[in-house]
N, C-alpha and C positions, 0 to 999 in steps of 0.2 A: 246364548249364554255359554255355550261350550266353548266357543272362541274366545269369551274373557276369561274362563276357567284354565283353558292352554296356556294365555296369556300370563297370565297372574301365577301357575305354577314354574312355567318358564323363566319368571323372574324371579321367581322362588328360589327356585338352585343355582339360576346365574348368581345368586345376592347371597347365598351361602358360597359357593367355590367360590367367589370374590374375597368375603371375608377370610375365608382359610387360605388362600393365596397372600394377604394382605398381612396375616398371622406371620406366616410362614419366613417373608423378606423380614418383617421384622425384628423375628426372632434371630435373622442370619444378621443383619443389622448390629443388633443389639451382641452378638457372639463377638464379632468384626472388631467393636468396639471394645470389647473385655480384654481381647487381642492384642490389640494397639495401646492401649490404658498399658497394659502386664510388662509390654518391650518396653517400651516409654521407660517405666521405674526400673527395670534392670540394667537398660541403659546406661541412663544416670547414676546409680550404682555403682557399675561399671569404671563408669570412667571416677567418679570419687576415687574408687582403689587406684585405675590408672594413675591419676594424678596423685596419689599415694607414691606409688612405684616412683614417679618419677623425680617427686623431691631426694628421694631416699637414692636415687643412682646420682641423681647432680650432688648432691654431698659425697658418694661417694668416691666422683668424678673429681670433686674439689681437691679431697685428701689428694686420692691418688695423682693429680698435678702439682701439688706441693712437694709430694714425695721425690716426683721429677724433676722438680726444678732444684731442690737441695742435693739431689745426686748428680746431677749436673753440674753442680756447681764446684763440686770434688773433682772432675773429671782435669786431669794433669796429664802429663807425659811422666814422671814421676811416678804414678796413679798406675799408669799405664806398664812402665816398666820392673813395677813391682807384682802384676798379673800373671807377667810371663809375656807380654809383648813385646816386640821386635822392630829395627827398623829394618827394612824393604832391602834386600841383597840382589842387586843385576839392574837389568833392567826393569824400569817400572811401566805398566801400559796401563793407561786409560781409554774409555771409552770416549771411541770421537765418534764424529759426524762426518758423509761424505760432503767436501766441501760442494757451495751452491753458489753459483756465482750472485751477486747481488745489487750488478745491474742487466737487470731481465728487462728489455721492452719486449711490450704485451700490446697489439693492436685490438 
């Protein structure tokens, strides 16, 4: 009888630290998921205002290429000479390139 008494107490506290163990993941589980659930909605949040911001820059990306393209379109020598600019005295140098010859055979 002592041997089922071992027995039977041995599985006694195996089957309680079971359950407390079994407790334990699930509570870390169930945290895990409170976690994940809390980003998820900030997220999304997030990018709602993101996408907020972003109408609100392309509008005002709009303007400001309208504004470019009617100033541009003023753009004269005329325009130009009434600034205070000048035409070019001497010589003029641009940037070149050194020449490359352009027929190269390549085996």
């Amino acid at each position: 009888m002592t041997n089922v008494t071992i027995t039977i107490n041995t599985i006694d506290r195996l089957s309680v630290t079971l359950f407390w163990s079994m407790l334990s993941v699930l509570i870390v589980l169930v945290g895990a998921y409170g976690y994940m659930v809390n980003t998820t909605v900030w997220n999304a949040f997030n990018k709602d205002k993101a996408e907020e911001q972003i109408v609100a820059l392309n509008s005002k990306l709009g303007d400001l290429e309208f504004q470019y393209m009617s100033l541009s379109n003023n753009v004269s020598i005329e325009k130009a000479y009434e600034l205070g600019f000048q035409n070019a005295v001497g010589k003029t140098v641009f940037a070149t390139r050194p020449f490359v010859a352009k027929n190269v055979a390549m085996k």
